[in-house]
VOPAGU-2260 file (C-alpha; in pm, 1 decimal, decimal comma):
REM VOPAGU-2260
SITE   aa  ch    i         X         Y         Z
SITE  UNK   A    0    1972,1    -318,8      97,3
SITE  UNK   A    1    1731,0    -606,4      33,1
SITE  UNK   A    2    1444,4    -476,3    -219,6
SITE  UNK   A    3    1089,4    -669,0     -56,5
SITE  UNK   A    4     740,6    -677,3    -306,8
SITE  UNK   A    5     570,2    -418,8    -324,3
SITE  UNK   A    6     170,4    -542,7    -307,4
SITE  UNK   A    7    -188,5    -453,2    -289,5
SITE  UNK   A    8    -468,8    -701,8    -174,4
SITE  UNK   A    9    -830,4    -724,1    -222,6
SITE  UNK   A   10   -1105,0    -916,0     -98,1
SITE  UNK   A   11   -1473,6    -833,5      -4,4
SITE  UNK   A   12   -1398,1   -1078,8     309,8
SITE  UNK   A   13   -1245,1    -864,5     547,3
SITE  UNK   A   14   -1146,1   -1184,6     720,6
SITE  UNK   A   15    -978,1   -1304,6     433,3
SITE  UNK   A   16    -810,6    -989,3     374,9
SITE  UNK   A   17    -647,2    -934,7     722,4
SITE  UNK   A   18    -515,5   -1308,6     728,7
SITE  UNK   A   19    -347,9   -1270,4     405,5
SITE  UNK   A   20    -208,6    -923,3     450,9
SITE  UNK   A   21     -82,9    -974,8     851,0
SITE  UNK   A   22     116,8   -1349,2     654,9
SITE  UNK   A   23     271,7   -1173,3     405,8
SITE  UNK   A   24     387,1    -916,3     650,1
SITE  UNK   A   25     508,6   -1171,4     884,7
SITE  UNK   A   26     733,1   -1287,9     525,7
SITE  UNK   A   27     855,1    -933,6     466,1
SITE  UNK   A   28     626,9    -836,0     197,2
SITE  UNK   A   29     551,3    -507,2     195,1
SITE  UNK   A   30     115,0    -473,7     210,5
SITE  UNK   A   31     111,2    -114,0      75,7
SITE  UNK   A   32    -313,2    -121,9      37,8
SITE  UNK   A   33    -599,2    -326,7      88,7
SITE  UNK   A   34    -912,1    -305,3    -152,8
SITE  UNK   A   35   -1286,5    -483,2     -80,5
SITE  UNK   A   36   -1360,8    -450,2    -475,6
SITE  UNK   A   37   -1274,5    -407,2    -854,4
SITE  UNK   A   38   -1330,0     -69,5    -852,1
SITE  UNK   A   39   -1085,5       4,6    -577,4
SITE  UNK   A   40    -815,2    -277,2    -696,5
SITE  UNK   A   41    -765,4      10,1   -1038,1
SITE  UNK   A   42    -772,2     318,5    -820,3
SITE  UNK   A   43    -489,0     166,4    -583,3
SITE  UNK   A   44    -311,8      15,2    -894,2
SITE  UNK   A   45    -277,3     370,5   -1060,7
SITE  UNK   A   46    -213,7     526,2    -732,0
SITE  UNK   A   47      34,4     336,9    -595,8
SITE  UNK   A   48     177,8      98,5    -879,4
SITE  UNK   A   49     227,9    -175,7    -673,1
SITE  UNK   A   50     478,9    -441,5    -816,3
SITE  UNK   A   51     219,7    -721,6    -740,5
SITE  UNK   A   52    -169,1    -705,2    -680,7
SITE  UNK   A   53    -352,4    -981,4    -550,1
SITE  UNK   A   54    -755,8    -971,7    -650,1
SITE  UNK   A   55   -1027,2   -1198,1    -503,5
SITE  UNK   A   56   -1243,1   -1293,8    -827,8
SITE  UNK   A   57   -1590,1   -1250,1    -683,7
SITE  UNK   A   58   -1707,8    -993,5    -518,3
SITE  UNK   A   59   -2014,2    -769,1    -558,3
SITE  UNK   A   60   -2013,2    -438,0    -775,7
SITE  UNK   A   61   -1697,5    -432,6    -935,3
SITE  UNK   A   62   -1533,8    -841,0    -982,4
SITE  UNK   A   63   -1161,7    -954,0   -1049,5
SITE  UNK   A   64   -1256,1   -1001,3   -1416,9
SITE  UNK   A   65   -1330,1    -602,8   -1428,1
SITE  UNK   A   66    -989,6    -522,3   -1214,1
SITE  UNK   A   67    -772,4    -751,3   -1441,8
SITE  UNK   A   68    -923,6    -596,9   -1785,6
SITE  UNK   A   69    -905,9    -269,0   -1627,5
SITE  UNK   A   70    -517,2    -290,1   -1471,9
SITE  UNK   A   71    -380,5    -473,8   -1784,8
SITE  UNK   A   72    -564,0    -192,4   -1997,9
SITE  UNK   A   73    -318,6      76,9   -1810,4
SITE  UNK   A   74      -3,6    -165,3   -1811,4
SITE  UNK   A   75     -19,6    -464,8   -1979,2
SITE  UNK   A   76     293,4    -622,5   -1780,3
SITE  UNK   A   77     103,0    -583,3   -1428,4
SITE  UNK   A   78     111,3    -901,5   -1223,4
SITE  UNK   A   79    -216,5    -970,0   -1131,7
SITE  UNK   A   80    -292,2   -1307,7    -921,2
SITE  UNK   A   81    -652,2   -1375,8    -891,6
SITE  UNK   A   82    -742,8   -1565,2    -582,7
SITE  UNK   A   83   -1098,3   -1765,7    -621,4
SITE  UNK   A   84   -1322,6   -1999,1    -458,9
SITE  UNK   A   85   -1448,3   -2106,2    -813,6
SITE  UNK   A   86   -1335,9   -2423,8    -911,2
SITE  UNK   A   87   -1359,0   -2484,8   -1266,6
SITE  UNK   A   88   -1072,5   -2520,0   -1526,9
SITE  UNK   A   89   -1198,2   -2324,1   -1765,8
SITE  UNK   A   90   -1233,0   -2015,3   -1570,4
SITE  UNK   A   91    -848,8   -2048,1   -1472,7
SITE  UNK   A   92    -760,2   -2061,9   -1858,4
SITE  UNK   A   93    -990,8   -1763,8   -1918,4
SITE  UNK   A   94    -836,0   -1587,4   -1653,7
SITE  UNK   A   95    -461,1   -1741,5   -1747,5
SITE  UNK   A   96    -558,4   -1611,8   -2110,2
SITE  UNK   A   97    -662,0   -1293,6   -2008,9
SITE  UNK   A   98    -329,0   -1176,5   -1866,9
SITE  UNK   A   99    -362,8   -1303,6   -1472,5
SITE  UNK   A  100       6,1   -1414,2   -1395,2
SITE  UNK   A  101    -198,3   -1660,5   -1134,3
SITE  UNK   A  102    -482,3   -1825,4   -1018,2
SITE  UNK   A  103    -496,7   -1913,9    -644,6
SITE  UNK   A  104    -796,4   -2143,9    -557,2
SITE  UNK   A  105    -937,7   -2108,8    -196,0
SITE  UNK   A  106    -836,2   -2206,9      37,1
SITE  UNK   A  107    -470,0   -2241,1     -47,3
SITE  UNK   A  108    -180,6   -2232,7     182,4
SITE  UNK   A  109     -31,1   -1900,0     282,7
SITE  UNK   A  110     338,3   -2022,7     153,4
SITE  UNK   A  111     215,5   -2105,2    -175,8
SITE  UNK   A  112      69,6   -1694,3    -216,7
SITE  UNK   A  113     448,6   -1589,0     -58,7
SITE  UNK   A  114     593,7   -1837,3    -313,5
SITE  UNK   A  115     404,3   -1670,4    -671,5
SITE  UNK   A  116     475,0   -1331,9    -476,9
SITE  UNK   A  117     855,1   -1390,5    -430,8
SITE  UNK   A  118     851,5   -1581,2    -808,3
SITE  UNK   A  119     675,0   -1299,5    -980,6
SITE  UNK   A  120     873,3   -1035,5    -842,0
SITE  UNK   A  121    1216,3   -1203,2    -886,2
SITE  UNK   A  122    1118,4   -1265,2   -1287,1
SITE  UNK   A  123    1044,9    -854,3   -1279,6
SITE  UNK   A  124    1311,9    -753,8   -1103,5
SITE  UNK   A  125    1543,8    -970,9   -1406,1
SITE  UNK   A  126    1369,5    -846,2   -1676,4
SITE  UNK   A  127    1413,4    -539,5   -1539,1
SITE  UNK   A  128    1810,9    -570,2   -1486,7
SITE  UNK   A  129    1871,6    -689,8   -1813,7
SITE  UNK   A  130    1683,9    -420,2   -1977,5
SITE  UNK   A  131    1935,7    -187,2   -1885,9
């Protein structure tokens, strides 16, 4: 039986959101929720413990910055990959020292989101073998 990633992606660009979600699909990753803010990227975290979440950095009411401080606060080993628009190297440090396994600048290439996907879930699933 081959195990597929488990994620959840938010955006606040519903356009954004459905061409991400329908390519990682089309790659056999298993889209288990979509989100439009912060606020909803925690609630589906604790719902649904996906093994990846993928969370767009600005958006209005609730930003990445509060969903990554918020989801690290309830596990500190969630995978977290922000996905931003903002270019500046400082925020990806910030957000690299803050706990985000990630930082995907827009607009990237769908293979390179499949490829930190497949990467991050591959490292869990060995930690998780070896920890038995």
């Amino acid at each position: 039986m081959n195990i597929v990633p488990k994620v959840i992606v938010v955006d606040d660009v519903q356009s954004h959101l459905d061409v991400v979600c329908e390519f990682l699909r089309l790659k056999n990753i298993d889209v288990v929720k979509t989100g439009s803010n912060g606020l909803e990227a925690v609630e589906l975290y604790e719902k649904y413990n996906p093994d990846i979440i993928l969370i767009d950095l600005a958006m209005p009411t609730y930003d990445g910055y509060y969903a990554l401080n918020k989801i690290l606060s309830l596990n500190k080993n969630a995978k977290v990959i922000i996905m931003t628009a903002i270019e500046d190297v400082k925020n990806k440090k910030k957000l690299s020292d803050l706990g985000a396994i990630d930082v995907l600048q827009k607009p990237f290439e769908l293979n390179r989101v499949v490829e930190v996907i497949n990467k991050a879930f591959n490292d869990q699933e060995i930690i998780s073998k070896t920890s038995d």
